[in-house]
N, C-alpha and C positions, 0 to 999 in steps of 0.2 A: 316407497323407501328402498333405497340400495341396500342390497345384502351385499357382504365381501366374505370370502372362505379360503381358509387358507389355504388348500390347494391349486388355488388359481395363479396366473403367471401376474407378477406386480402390475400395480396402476400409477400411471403418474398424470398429474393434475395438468389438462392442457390448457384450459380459458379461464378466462377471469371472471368476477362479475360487473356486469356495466350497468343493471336496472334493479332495483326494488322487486321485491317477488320471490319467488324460485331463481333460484341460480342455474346458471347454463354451464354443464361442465363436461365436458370431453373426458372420456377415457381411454387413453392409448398402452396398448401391452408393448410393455419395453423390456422383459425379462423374464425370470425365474425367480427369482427373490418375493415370496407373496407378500399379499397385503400392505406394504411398506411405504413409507415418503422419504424422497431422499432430503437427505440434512441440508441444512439451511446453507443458502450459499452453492451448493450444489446443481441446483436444477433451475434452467434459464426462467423456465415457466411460473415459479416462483417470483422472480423478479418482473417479472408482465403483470402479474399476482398486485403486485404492492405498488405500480404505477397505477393499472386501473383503479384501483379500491381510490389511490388521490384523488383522479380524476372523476370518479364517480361523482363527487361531492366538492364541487371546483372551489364554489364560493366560500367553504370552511377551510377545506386547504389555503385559500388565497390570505384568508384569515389568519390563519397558523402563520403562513409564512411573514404578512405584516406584521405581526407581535414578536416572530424572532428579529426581523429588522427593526423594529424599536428598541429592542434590548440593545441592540450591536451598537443603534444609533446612538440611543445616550451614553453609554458607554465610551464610547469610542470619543464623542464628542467635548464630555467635559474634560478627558484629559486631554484632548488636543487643545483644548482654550486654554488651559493650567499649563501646560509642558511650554506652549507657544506662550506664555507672557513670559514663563520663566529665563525660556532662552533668549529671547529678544534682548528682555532689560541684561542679561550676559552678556551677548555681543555687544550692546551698546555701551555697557561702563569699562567693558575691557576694551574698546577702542577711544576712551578718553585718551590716553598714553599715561596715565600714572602709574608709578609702583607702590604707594603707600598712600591710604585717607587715614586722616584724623579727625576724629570727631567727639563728642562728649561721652562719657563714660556711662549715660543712659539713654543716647541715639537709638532706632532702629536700625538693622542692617538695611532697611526698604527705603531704599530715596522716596524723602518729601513728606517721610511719614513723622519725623521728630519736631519737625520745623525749623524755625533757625533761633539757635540757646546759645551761638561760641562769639564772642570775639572778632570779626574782620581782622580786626588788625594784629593778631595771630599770624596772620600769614607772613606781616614783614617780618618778623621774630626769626620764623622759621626758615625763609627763604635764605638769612643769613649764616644758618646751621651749617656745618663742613659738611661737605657729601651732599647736600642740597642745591638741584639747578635750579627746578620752579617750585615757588609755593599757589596753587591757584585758591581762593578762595570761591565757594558757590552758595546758592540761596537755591534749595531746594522745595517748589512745592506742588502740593499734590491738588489737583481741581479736577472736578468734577461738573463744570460749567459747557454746556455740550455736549463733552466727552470725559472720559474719567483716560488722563493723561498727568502727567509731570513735567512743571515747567519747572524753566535753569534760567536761575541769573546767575551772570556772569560776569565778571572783567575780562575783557576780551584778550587785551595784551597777555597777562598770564594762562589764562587756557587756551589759547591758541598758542602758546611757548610748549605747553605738554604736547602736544601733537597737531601740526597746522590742520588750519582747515581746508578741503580741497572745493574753490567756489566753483560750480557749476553756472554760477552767475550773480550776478551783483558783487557787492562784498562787506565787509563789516559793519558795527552798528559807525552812525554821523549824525544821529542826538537820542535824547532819553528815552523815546516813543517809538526804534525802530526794532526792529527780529527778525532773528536769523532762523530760517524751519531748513529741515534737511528734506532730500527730493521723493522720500517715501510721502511725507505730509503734503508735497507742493503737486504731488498728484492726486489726490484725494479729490471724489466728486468731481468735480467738471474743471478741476484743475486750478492751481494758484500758480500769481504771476510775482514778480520784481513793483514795487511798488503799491499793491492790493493793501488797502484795510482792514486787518481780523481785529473783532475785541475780545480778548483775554482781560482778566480781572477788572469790568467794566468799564476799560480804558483800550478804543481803538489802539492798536500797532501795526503802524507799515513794514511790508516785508521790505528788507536792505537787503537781501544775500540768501539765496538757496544754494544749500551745499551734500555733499555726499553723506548720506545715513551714517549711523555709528558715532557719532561723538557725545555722548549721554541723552539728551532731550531733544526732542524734534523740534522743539521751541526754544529758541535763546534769545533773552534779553538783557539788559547791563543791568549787573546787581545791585548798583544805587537804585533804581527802577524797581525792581521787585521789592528791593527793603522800604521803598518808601509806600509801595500798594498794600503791602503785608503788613506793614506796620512793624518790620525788623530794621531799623536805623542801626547801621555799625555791626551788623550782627553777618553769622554766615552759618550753615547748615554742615559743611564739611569744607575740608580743606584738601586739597588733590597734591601731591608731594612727585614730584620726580626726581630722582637719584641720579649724580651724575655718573652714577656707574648701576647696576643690580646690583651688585653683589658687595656693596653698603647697603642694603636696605635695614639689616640687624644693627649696624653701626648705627643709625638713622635712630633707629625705633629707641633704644637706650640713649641717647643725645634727649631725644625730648620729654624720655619720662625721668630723665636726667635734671630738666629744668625744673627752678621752682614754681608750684601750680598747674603742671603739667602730670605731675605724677599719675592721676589718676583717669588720664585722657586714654581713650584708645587709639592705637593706631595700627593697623591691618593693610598687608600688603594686598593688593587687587586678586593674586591669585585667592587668598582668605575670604575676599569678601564675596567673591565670585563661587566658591566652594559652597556658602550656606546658601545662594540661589536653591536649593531644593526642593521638591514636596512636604518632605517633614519635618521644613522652619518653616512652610507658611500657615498661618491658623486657620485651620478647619478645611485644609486641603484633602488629607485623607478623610477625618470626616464625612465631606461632601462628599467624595470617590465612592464611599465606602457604603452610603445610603443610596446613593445614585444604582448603584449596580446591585443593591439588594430592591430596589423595589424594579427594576429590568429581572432579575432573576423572579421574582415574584411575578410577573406580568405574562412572561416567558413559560413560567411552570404552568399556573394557572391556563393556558389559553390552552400548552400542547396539553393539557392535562384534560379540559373540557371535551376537547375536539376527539383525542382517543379514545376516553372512555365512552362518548356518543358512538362512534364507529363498530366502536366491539360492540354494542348493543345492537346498532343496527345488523349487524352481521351475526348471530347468534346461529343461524342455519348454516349458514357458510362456516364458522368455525364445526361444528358439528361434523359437516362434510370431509374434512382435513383431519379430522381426528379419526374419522371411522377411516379410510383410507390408511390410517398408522402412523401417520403424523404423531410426534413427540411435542411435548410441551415445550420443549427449546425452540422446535419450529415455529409454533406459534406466538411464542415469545418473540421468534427473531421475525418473524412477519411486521408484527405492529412495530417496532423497533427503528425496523428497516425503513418502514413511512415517515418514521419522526424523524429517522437521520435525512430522508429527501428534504422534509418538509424546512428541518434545520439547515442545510446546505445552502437550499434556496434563499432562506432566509437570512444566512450571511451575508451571501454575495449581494442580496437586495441592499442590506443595512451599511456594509462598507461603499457599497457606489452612492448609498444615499447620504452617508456623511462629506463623500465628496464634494456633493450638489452642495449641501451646509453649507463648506467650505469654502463655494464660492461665493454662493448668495452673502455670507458675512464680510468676504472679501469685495463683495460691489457696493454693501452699506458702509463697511468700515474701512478703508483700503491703508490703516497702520495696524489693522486687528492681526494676530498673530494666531494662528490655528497647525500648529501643530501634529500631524499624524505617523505612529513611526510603525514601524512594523513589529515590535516589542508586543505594542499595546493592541495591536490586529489581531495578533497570533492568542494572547491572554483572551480580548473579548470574545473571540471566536470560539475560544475553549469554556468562557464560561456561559456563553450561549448555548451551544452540542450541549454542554451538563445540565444545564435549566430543562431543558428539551426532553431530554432524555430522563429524565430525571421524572418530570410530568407521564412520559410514557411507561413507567415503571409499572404503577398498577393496575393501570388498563390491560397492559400485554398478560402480568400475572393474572387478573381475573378471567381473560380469555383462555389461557392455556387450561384454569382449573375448568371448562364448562365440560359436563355430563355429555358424550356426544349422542346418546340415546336421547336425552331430552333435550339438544340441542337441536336435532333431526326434524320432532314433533314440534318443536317449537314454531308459530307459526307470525 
């Protein structure tokens, strides 16, 4: 056993340990100050300290650091799929060209989700309103056949009036069977051409026209088509309003709930509609966020939590040695600490390069899938990774600073 006395000139800790057994440790006299450890942070040798001890033990560290990169990964993940659908379906209804929809006064604000309950022929009523350019009528609906996407029927003449469409090739529908995809869709999988057969609502449709992304649905078909597959004859989902000026659109909105039968209809100018796009109008958004990263924090505490308090155990001599030398319980606290934060690091940087990969791999099965990642949501999972971590290291580091280091010493 080492004796230390305090008239002797201080010691400071120069090797690590790398083997099971007795520990190898150097002693080098660096002053006058007896018996002492310098504080954490302080002494390089300490930091060579808290790399070997990882390294001791590769495969549990490699361990620690995959369970911090699952945390980051789901984390990070399902709000890049949620953030990325939400923005998308924005850019795409704010490049229809409307200023005002109307719709019925217990619509969703979520295209495709209400069906179709108004009138078609609403829209010539309204197209004759002052301050009215276009009224477009659309058939909104939601499938799930393939892929869970939104298709648009449409009248071509009035929605191509709100804002044309720019043909990359082909051009408009030339009978009931044909559709128009935009060139996000006509590249998917090995590519779609001008004239190809998809079946959508168990009824092949040839492509007539791909054109530039952004005009509501990547799929367009003429709305007598879709009301007669849907089973909406005469009916329409919402109606798209353009202003021959903005700044009627309040003149607009009081005109139609001006009319009789109208009263009770909503009508939301694009910027409105595009505002509830949010996390917390959609149902069970934060819910799921909010489970998702508690059972990643859970996963994350647990794992740094097994891994540290295994390590202090294994180390019970070594702590012993640290303490007889005068090491403080801060130092030993900030020891183990100092491992978690490596192990957390790595495990960030592992988690965010791995949601990248995600991000492709989703983008070579689904190439309209929206994924999302901002730096907002890095910075938050990253922080609430370090805390899961840390968090796990709390009472391993405390139960090692309180060890006896007389019976830490014998301890064999």
């Amino acid at each position: 056993m080492f004796l230390f006395h305090q008239p002797l000139a201080a010691l400071r800790l120069g090797a690590s340990f790398l083997r099971p057994g007795p520990v190898a440790v150097t002693l080098e006299k660096v002053g006058s100050d007896a018996g002492t450890c310098l504080r954490p942070g302080h002494d390089p040798h300490m930091n060579k300290l808290v790399l070997a001890n990882l390294l001791h033990r590769p495969l549990r560290s490699l361990i620690s650091v995959f369970a911090v990169a699952i945390e980051v990964v789901m984390i990070l993940s399902i709000v890049a799929i949620f953030m990325g659908m939400l923005d998308d379906t924005k850019d795409r209804t704010n490049g229809i060209g409307a200023d005002l929809v109307v719709s019925p006064s217990n619509a969703s604000f979520m295209n495709g989700v209400s069906g179709a309950s108004m009138n078609a022929k609403l829209a010539g009523f309204l197209a004759k309103l002052p301050h009215v350019a276009v009224a477009a009528p659309v058939i909104s609906n939601f499938s799930m056949s393939g892929s869970v996407e939104v298709l648009y029927g449409i009248d071509y003449k009035s929605y191509n009036a709100l804002k044309p469409f720019v043909f990359l090739a082909g051009g408009p529908f030339q009978g009931p069977y044909d559709m128009i995809v935009d060139d996000v869709f006509a590249g998917t999988g090995t590519g779609h051409h001008l004239g190809e057969s998809i079946r959508i609502l168990n009824h092949p449709f040839r492509i007539c026209g791909i054109v530039e992304s952004g005009k509501g649905g990547r799929k367009l078909i003429p709305i007598e088509t879709m009301a007669e597959l849907t089973g909406s004859d005469g009916k329409a989902s919402v109606i798209y309003i353009k202003a021959d000026n903005p700044a009627n659109d309040q003149v607009i909105m009081r005109e139609i709930h001006a009319a009789r039968g109208l009263q009770d209809y909503r009508v939301q100018t694009i910027a409105d509609i595009i505002s509830l796009y949010t996390p917390s109008r959609i149902p069970g958004f934060n819910l799921a966020l909010n489970v998702v990263i508690s059972i990643a924090v859970i996963v994350g505490f647990l794992v740094i939590f097994q891994s540290m308090y295994t390590a202090v155990l294994e180390r019970t001599r070594e702590i012993g040695i640290l303490k007889s030398l005068g090491c403080s319980r801060l130092t030993i606290v900030s020891v183990v600490l100092r491992e978690t934060a490596v192990l957390a690091v790595a495990g960030v940087l592992l988690g965010i390069v791995a949601t990248y990969g995600v991000r492709e791999l989703l983008h070579l099965k689904f190439a309209t899938f929206s994924f999302e990642m901002t730096a907002a949501w890095m910075v938050k999972g990253t922080l609430i990774a370090f805390t899961g971590a840390l968090g796990g290291a709390l009472y391993p580091s405390w139960m090692a600073s309180r060890k006896d280091p007389i019976d830490a010493l014998a301890y064999e």
